[in-house]
PyMOL commands that place a pseudoatom at each C-alpha (Angstrom):
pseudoatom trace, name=CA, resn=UNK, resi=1, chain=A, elem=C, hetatm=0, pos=[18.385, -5.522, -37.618]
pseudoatom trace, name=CA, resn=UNK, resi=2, chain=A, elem=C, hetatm=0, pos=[15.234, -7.577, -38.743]
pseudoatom trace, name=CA, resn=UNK, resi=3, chain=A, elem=C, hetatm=0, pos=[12.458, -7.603, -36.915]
pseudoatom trace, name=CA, resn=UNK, resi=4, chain=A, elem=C, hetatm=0, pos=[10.069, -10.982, -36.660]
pseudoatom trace, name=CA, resn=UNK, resi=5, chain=A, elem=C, hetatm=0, pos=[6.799, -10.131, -37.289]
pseudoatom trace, name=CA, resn=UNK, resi=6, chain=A, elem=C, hetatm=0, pos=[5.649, -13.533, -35.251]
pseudoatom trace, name=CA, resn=UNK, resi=7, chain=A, elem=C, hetatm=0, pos=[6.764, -12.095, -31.751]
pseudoatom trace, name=CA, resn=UNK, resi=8, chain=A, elem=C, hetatm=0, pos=[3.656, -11.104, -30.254]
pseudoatom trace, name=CA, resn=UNK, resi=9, chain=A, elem=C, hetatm=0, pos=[3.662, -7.927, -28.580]
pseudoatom trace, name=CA, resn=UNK, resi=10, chain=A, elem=C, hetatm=0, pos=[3.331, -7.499, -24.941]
pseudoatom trace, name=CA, resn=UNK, resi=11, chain=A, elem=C, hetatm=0, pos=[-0.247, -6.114, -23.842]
pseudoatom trace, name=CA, resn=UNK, resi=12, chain=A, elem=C, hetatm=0, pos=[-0.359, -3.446, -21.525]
pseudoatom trace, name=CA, resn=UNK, resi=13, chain=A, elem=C, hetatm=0, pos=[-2.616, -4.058, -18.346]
pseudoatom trace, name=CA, resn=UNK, resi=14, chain=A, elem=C, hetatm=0, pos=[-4.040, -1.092, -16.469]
pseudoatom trace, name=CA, resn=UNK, resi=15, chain=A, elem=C, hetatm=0, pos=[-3.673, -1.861, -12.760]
pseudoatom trace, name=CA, resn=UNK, resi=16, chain=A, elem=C, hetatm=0, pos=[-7.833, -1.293, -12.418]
pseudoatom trace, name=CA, resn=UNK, resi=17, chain=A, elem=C, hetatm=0, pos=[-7.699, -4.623, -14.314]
pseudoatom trace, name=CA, resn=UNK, resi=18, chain=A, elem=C, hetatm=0, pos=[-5.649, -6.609, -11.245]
pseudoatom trace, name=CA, resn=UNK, resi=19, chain=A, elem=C, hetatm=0, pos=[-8.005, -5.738, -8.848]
pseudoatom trace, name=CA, resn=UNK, resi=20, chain=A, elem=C, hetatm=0, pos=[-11.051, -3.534, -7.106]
pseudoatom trace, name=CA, resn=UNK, resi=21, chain=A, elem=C, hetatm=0, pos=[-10.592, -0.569, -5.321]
pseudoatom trace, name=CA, resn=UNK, resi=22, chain=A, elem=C, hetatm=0, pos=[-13.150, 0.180, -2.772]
pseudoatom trace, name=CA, resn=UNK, resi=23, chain=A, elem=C, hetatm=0, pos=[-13.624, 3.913, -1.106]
pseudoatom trace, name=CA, resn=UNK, resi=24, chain=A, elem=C, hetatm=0, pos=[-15.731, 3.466, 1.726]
pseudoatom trace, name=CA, resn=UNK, resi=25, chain=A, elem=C, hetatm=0, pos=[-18.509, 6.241, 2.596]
pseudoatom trace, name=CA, resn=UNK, resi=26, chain=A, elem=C, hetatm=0, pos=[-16.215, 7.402, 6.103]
pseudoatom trace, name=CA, resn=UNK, resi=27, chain=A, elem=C, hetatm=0, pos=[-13.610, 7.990, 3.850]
pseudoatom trace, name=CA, resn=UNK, resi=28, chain=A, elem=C, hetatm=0, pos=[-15.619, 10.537, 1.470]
pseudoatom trace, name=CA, resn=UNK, resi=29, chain=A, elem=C, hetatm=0, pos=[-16.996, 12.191, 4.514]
pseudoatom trace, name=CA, resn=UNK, resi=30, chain=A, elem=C, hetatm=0, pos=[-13.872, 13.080, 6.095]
pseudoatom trace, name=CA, resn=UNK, resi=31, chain=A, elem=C, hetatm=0, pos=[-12.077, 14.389, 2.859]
pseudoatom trace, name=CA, resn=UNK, resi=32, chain=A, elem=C, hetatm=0, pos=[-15.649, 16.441, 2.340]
pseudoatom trace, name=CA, resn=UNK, resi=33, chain=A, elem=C, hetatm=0, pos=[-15.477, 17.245, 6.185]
pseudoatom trace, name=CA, resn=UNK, resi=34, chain=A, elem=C, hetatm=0, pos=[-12.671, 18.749, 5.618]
pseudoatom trace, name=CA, resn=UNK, resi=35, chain=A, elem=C, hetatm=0, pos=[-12.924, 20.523, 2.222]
pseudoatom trace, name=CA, resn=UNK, resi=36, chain=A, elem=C, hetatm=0, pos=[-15.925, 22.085, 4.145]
pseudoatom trace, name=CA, resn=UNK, resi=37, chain=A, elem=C, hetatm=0, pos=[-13.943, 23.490, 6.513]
pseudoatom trace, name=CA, resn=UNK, resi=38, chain=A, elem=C, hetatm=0, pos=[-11.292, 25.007, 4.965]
pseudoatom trace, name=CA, resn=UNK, resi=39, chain=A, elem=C, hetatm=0, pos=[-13.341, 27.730, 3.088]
pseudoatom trace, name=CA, resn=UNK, resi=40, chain=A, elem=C, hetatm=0, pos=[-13.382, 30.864, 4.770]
pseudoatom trace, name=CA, resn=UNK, resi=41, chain=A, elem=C, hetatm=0, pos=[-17.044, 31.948, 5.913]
pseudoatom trace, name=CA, resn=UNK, resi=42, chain=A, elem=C, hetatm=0, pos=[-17.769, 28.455, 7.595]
pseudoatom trace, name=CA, resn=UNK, resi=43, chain=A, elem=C, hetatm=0, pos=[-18.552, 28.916, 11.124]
pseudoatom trace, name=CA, resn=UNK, resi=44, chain=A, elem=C, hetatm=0, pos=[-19.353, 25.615, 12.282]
pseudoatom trace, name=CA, resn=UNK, resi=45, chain=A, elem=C, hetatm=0, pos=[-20.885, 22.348, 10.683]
pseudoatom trace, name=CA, resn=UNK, resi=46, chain=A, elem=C, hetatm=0, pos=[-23.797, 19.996, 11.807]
pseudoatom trace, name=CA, resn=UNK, resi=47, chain=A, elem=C, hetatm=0, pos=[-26.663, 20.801, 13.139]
pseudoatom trace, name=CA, resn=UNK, resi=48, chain=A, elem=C, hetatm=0, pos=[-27.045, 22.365, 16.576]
pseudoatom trace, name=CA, resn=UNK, resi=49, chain=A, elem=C, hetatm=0, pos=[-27.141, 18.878, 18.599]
pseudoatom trace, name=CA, resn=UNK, resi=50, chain=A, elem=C, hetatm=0, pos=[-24.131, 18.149, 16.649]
pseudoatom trace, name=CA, resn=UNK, resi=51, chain=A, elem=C, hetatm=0, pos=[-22.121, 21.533, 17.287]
pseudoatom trace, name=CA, resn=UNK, resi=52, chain=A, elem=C, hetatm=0, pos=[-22.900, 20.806, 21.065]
pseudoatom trace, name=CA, resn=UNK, resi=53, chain=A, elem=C, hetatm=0, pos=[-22.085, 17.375, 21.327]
pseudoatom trace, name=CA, resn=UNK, resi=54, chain=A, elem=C, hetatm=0, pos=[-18.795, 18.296, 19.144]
pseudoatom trace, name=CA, resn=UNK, resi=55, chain=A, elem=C, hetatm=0, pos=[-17.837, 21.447, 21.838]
pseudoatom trace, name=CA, resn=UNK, resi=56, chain=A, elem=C, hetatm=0, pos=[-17.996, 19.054, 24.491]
pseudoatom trace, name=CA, resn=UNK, resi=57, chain=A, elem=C, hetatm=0, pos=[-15.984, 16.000, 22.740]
pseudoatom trace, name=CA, resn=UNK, resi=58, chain=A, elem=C, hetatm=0, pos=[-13.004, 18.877, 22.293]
pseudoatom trace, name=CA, resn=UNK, resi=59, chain=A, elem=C, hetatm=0, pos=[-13.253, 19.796, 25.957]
pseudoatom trace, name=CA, resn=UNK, resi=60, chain=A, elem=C, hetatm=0, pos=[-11.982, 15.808, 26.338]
pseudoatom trace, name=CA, resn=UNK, resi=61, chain=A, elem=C, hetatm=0, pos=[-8.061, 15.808, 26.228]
pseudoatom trace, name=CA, resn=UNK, resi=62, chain=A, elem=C, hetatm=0, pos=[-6.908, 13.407, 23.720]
pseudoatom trace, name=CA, resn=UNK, resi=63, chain=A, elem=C, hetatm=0, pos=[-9.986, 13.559, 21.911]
pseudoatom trace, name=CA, resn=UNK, resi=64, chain=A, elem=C, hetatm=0, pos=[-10.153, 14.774, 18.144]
pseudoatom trace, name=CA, resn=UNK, resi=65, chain=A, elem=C, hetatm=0, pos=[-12.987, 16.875, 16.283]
pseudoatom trace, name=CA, resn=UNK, resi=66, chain=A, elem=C, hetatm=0, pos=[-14.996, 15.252, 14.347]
pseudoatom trace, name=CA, resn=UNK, resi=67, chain=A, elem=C, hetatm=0, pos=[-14.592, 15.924, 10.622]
pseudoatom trace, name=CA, resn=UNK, resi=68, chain=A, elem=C, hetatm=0, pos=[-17.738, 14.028, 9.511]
pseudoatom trace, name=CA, resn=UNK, resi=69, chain=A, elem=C, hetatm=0, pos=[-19.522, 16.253, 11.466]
pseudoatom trace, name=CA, resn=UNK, resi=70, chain=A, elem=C, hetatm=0, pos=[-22.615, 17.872, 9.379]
pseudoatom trace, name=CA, resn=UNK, resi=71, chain=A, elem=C, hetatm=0, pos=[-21.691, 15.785, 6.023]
pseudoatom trace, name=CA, resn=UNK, resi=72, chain=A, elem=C, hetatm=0, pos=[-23.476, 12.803, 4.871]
pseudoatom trace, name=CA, resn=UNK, resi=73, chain=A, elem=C, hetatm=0, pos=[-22.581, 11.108, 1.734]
pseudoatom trace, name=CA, resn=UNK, resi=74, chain=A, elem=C, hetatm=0, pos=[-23.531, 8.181, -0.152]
pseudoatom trace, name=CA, resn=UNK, resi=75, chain=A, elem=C, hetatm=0, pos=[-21.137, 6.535, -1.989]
pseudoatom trace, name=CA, resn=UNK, resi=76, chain=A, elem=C, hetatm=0, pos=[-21.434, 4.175, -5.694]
pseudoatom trace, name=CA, resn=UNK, resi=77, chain=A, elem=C, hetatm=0, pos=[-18.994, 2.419, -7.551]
pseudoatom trace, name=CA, resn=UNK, resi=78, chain=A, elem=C, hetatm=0, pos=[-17.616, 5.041, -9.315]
pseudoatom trace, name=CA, resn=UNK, resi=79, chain=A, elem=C, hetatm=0, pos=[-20.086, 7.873, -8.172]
pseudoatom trace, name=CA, resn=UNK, resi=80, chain=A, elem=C, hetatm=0, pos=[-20.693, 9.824, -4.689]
pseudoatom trace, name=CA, resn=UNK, resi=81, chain=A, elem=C, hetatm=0, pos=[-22.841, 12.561, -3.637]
pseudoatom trace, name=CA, resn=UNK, resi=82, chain=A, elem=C, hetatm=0, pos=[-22.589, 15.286, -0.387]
pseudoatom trace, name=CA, resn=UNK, resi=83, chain=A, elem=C, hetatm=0, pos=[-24.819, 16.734, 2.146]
pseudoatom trace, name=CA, resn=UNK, resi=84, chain=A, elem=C, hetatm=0, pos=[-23.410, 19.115, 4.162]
pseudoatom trace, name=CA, resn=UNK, resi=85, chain=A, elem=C, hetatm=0, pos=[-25.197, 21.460, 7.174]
pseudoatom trace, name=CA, resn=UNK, resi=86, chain=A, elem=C, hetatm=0, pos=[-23.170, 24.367, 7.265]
pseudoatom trace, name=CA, resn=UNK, resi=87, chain=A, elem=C, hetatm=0, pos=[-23.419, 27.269, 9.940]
pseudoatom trace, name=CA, resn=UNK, resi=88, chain=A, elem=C, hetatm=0, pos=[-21.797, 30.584, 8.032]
pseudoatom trace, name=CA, resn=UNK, resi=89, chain=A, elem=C, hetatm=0, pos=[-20.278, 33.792, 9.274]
pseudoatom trace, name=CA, resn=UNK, resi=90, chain=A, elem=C, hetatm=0, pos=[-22.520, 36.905, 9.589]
pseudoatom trace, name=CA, resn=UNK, resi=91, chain=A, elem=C, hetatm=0, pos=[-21.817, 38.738, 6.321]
pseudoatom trace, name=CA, resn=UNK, resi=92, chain=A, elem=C, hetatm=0, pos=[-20.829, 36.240, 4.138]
pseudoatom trace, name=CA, resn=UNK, resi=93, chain=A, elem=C, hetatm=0, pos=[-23.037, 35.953, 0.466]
pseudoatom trace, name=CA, resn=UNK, resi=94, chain=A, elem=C, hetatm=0, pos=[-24.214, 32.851, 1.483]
pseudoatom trace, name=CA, resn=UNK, resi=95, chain=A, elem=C, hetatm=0, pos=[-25.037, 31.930, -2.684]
pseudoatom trace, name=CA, resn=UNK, resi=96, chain=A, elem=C, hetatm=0, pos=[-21.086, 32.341, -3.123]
pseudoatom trace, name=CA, resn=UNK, resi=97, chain=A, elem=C, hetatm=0, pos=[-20.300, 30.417, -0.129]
pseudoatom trace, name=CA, resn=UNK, resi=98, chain=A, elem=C, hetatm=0, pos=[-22.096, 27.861, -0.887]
pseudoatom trace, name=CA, resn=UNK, resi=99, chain=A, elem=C, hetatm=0, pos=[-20.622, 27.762, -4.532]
pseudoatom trace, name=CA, resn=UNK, resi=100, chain=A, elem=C, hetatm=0, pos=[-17.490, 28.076, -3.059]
pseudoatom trace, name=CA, resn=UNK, resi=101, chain=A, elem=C, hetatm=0, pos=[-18.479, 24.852, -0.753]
pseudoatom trace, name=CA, resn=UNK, resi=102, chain=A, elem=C, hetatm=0, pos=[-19.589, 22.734, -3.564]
pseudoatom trace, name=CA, resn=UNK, resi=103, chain=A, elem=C, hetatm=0, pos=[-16.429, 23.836, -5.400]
pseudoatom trace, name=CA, resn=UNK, resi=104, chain=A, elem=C, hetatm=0, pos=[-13.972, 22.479, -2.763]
pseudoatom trace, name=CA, resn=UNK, resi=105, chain=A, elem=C, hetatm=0, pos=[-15.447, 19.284, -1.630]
pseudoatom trace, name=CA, resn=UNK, resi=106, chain=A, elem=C, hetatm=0, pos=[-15.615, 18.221, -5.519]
pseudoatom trace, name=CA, resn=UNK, resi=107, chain=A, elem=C, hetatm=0, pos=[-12.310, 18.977, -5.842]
pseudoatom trace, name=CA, resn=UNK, resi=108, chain=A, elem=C, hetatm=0, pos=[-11.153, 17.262, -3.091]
pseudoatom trace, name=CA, resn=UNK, resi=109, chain=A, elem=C, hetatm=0, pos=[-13.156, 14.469, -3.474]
pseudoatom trace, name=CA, resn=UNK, resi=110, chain=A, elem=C, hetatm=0, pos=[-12.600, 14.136, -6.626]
pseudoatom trace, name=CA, resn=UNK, resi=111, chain=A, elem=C, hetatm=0, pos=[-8.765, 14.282, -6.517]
pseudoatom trace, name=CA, resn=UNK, resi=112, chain=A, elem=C, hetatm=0, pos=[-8.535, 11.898, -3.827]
pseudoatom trace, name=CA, resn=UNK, resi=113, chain=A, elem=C, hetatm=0, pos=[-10.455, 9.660, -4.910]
pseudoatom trace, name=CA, resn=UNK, resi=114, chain=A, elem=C, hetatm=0, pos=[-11.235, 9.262, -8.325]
pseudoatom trace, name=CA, resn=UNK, resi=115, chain=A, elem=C, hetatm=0, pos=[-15.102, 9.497, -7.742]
pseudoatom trace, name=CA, resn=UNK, resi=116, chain=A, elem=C, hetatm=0, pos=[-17.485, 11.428, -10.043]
pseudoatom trace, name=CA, resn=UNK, resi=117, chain=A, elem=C, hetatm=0, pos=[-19.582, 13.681, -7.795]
pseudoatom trace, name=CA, resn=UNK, resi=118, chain=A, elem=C, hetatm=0, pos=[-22.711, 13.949, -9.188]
pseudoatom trace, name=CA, resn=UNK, resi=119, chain=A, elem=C, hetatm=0, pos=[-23.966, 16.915, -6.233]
pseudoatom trace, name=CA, resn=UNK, resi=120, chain=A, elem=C, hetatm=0, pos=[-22.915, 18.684, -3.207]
pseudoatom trace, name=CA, resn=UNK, resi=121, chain=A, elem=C, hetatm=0, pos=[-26.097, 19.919, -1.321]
pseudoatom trace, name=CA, resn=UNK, resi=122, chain=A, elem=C, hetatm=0, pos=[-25.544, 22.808, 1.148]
pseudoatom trace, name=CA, resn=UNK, resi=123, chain=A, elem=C, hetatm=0, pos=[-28.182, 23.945, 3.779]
pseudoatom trace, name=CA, resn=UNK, resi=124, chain=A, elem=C, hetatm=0, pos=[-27.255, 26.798, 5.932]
pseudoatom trace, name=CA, resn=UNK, resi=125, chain=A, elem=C, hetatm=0, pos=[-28.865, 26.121, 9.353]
pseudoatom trace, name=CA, resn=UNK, resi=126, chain=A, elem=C, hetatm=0, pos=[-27.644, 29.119, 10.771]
pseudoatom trace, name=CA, resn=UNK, resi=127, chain=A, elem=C, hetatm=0, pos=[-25.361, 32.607, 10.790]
pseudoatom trace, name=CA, resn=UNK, resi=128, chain=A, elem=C, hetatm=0, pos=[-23.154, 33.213, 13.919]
pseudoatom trace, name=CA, resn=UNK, resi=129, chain=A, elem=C, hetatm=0, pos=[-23.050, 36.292, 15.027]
pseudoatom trace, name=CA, resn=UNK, resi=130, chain=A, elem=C, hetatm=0, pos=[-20.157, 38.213, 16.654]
pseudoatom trace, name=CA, resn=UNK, resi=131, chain=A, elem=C, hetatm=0, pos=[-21.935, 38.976, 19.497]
pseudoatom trace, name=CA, resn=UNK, resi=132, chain=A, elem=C, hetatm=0, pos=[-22.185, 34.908, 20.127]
pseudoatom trace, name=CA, resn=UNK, resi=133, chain=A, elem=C, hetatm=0, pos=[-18.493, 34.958, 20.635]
pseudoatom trace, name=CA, resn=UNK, resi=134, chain=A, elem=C, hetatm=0, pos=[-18.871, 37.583, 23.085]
pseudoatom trace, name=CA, resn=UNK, resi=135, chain=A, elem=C, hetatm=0, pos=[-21.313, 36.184, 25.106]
pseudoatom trace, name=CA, resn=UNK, resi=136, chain=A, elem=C, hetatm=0, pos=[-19.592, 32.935, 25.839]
pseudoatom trace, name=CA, resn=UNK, resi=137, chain=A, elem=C, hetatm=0, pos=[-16.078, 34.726, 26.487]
pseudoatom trace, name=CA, resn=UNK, resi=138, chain=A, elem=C, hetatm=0, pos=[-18.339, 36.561, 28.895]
pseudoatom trace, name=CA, resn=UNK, resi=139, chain=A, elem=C, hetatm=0, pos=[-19.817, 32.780, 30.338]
pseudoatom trace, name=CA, resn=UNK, resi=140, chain=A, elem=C, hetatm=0, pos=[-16.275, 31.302, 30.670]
pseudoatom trace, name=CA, resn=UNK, resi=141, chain=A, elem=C, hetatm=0, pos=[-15.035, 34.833, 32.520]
pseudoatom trace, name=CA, resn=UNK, resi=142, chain=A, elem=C, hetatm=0, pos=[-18.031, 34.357, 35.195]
pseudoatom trace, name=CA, resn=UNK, resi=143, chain=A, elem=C, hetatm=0, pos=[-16.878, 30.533, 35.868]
pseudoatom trace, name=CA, resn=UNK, resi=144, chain=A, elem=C, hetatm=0, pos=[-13.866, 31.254, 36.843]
pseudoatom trace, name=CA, resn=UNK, resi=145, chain=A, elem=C, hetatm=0, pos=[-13.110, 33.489, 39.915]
for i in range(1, 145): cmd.bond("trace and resi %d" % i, "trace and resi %d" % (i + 1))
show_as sticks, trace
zoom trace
């Protein structure tokens, strides 16, 4: 078989090149919402107005939680960048928890989305303590007679 050098050969075209993707910043939030939440040592998230106003919302049937809840994010083209307000377990190395943190909401958000995250910022605002749970078991027994 001869092959004619005149053909011209078909150019591939990546599929960024057909159009524009567009992540908006609710979308980064929830994915880093979540990521949050799933590493072990993470009470709560938000601040305290937030944790109250998010214990009442799930006392709503139907209603969901709020993953955004303590995570703010600002998102670029092809960049983003995390805040999250974290409330952590008595007893947990807060410096490895936050590491861990960081760890999981870049790799989230980086796997969902195809974002560069350029930081994940972690304040602790507070430690729960066991005897918190105990407490309001003890509130919710009292109400109900």
């Amino acid at each position: 078989m001869s092959e004619n050098k005149n053909t011209p050969t078909p150019q591939a075209v990546e599929p960024a090149d057909r159009g524009q993707t567009v992540i908006a910043d609710v979308v980064v939030g929830k994915v880093a919402g979540i990521a949050a939440r799933e590493v072990p040592g993470v009470y709560d998230l938000g601040t305290g107005a937030a944790r109250f106003a998010g214990s009442l919302r799930e006392r709503i049937p139907g209603s969901n939680t709020d993953v955004q809840q303590g995570i703010s994010v600002e998102v670029g083209e092809t960049e983003a960048a995390v805040d999250v307000d974290i409330v952590a377990e008595y007893g947990v190395a807060i410096h490895q928890l936050a590491g861990a943190i960081r760890k999981n909401i870049i790799s989230a958000v980086e796997g969902m989305t195809g974002l560069k995250v350029n930081e994940v910022n972690v304040s602790v605002l507070d430690i729960h303590l066991p005897e918190e749970d105990k407490k309001e078991e003890e509130k919710q027994a009292s109400r109900v007679n």
